[in-house]
MARRODREN-614746 format. One line per 5 residues: number of its first residue (from 1); their letters; for each residue z, y, x of N, C-alpha, C. Coordinates in steps of 0.2 Angstrom, whole numbers, padded with zeros to 4 digits. Atoms other than C-alpha are relative to their C-alpha. Layout:
NUM	A	Z:Y:X:Z:Y:X:Z:Y:X  ...
// end
This chain:
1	XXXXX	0004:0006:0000:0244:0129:-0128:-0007:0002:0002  0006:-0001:-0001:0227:0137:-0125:0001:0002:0009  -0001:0002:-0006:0226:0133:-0105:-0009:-0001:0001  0006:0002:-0002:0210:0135:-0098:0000:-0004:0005  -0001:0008:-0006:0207:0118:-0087:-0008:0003:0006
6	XXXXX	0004:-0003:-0006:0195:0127:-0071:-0001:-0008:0004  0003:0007:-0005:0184:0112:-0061:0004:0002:0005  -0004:-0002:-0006:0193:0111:-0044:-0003:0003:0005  0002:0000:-0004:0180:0118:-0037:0001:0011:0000  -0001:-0007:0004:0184:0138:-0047:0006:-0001:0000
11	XXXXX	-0007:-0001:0003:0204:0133:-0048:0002:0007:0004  -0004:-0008:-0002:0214:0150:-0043:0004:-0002:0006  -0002:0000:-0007:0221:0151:-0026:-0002:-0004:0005  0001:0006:-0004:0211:0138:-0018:-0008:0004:0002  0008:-0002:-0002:0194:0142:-0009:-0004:-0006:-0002
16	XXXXX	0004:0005:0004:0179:0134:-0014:-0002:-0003:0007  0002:0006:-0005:0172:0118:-0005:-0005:0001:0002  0007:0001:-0002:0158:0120:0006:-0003:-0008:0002  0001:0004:-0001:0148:0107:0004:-0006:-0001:0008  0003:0001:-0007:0139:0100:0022:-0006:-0004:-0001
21	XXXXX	0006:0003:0000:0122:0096:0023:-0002:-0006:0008  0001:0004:-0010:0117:0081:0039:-0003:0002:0002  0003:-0005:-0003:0111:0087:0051:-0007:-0005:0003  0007:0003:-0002:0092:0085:0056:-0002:-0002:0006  0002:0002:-0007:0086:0075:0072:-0004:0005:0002
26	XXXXX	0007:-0002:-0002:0072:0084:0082:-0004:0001:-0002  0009:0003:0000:0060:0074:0080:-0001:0000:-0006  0003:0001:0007:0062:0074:0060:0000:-0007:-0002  -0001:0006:0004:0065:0056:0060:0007:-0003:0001  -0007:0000:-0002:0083:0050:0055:-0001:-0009:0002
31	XXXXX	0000:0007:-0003:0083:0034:0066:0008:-0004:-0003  -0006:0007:0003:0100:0026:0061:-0002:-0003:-0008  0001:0002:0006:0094:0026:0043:-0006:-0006:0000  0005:0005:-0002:0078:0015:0052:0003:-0005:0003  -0004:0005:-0005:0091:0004:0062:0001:-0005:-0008
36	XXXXX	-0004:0006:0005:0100:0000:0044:-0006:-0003:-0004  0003:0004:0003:0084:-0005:0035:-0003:-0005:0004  0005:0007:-0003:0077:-0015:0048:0004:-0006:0001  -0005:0006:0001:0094:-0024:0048:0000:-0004:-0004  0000:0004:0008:0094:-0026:0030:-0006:-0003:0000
41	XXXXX	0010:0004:0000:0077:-0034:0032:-0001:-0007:0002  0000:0005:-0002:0074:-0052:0032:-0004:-0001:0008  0005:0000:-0006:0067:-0055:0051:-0006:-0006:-0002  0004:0003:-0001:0058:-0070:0046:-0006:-0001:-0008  0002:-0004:0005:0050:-0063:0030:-0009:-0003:0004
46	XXXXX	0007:0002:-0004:0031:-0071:0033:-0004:0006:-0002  0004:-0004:0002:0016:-0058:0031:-0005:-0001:-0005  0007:0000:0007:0007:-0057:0014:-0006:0000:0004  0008:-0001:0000:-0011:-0061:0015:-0002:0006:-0005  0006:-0005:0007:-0024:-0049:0007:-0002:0000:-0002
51	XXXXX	0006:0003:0008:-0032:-0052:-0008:-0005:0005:0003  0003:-0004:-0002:-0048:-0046:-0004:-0005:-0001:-0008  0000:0000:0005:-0052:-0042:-0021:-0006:0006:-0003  0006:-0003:0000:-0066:-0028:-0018:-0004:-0001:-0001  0006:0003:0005:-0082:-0026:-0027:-0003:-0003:0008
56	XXXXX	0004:0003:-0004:-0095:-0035:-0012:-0003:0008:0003  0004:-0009:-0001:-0104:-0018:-0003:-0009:-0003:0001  0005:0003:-0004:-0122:-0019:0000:-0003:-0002:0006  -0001:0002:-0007:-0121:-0021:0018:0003:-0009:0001  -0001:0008:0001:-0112:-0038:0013:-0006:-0002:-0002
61	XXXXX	0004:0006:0004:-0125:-0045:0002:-0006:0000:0005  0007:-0001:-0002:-0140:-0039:0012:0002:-0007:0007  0001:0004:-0007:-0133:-0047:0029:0003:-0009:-0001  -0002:0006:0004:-0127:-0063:0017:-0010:-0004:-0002  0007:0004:-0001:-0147:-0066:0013:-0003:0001:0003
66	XXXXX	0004:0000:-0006:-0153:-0061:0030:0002:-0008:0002  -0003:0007:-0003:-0143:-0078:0034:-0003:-0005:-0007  0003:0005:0005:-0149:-0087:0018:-0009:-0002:0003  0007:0000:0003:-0167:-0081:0020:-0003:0001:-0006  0000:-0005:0005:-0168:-0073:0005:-0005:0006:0001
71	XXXXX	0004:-0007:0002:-0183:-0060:0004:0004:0006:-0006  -0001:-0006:0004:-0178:-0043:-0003:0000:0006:0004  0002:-0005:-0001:-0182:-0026:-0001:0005:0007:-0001  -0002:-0005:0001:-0174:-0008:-0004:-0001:0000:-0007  0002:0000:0008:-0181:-0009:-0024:0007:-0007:-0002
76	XXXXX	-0004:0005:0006:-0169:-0026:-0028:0007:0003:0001  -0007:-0003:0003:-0153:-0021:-0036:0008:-0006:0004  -0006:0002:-0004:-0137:-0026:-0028:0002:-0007:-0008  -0004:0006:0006:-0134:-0038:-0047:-0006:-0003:0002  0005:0004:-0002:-0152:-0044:-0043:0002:-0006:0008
81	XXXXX	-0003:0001:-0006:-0147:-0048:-0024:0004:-0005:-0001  -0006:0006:0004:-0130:-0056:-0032:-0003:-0005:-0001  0000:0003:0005:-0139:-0068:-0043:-0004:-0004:0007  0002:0006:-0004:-0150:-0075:-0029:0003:-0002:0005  -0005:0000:-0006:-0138:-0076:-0015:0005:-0007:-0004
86	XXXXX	-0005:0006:0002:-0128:-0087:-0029:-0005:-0006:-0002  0007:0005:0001:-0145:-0095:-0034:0001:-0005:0007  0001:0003:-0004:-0148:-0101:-0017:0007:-0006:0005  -0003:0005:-0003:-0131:-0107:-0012:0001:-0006:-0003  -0005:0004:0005:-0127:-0117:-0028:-0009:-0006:0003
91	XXXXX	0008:0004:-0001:-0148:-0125:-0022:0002:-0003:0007  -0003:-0001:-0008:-0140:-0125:-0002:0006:-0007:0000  -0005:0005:0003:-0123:-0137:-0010:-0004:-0006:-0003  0001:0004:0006:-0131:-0145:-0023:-0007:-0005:0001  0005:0004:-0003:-0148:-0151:-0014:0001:-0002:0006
// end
């Protein structure tokens, strides 16, 4: 009753299974695998917009109160900048 049970890949009389790797295109890119997902892929799928959710740069603000006319210099700080740029619109709207 003691029967060693061998995977079938070590059974006795049988050679073992070479397993087969796919074979690699050229170019490195497997195109059929690009067909299927472009298949799978709704075609009328719209394009997300981009949150443009970055901080502001100084080249935004600067050329934001060139166009207000907003005096400022190389000493006013990009929060200072900020605060009158938002000064001047809400005076721009609201006068």
């Amino acid at each position: 009753m003691d029967h060693i049970i061998l995977a079938p890949k070590y059974r006795k009389g049988k050679k073992p299974v070479k397993v087969r790797k796919p074979s690699r295109p050229l170019d490195g890119i497997n195109h059929r695998l690009l067909r299927d997902k472009a298949a799978a892929a709704p075609a009328s799928m719209p394009e997300p917009v981009p949150e443009d959710n970055d901080p502001v740069t100084r080249e935004e603000l600067e050329a934001k109160a060139t166009e207000l006319g907003i005096p400022f210099n190389g000493r006013t700080s990009n929060k200072k900048l900020t605060s009158l740029i938002e000064t001047a619109l809400v005076q721009e709207t609201g006068g």
